[in-house]
C-alpha positions, 0 to 999 in steps of 0.5 A: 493481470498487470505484474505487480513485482514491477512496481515493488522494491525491497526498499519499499516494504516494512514492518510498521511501528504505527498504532493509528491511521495516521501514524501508519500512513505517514510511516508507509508515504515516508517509505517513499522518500528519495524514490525517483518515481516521486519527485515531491514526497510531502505533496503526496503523503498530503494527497494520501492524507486528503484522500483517507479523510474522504473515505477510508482505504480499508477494505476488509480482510485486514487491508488498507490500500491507500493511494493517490496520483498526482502530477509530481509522481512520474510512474507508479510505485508500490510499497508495502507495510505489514503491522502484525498488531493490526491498526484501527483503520475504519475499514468496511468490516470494522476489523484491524488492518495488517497490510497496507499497500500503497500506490502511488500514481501519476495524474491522468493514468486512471486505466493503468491503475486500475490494473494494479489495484486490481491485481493487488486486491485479488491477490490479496483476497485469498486467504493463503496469501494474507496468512503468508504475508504475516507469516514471513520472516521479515518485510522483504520477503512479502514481495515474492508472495504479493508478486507470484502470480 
């Protein structure tokens, strides 16, 4: 499994302030402002924003992933957004979502991001790491707990 503590930073996880969809991912895209890996930050909150108007990236369990790749990032980044409210999303179970993982990905590396939405949605899928992600203390102490394999 692809290691998903390469790609997080503390500086790219929060605590959301958004009530709606599109108020959190504009909150998380802009986590990604004057990251290296992403030379034109507004072209891919509007690649995110495109591609959650196509189909929504909430997946069940109080997750969202959204995620584009386009030519202007460089390599993959991650940034983690947690909203102890919860955010009306239109995910597959019609349930609020409280973590938002976003990937950001460089165009034509389909495999590779594969991996690591894999690894980030099975991690995510057990129960005890959902309950721990919402119950840590601050945004930046999600990472060890999405990252410990």
């Amino acid at each position: 499994m692809i290691p998903i503590a390469e790609f997080l930073h503390p500086c790219r996880t929060v605590d959301l302030v958004a009530s709606t969809k599109p108020e959190a991912l504009i909150e998380i895209c802009r986590v990604l402002e004057g990251c290296a890996h992403v030379a034109d930050p507004a072209a891919f909150e509007r690649a995110v924003l495109d591609r959650e108007d196509a189909m929504s990236t909430g997946i069940g369990l109080g997750i969202a992933v959204p995620h584009a790749k386009i030519p202007s990032v460089r390599d993959f980044v991650v940034s983690l957004g947690r909203s102890r409210a919860g955010i009306e999303f239109n995910s597959l179970d019609g349930k609020p979502v409280h973590l938002v993982v976003l990937i950001a990905g460089p165009d034509g590396r389909q495999g590779r991001y594969l991996q690591l939405l894999a690894g980030i949605t099975l991690r995510l899928k057990r129960e005890e790491v959902r309950k721990a992600l919402l119950a840590a203390p601050t945004a930046k102490d999600m990472i060890p707990i999405l990252s410990a394999l």
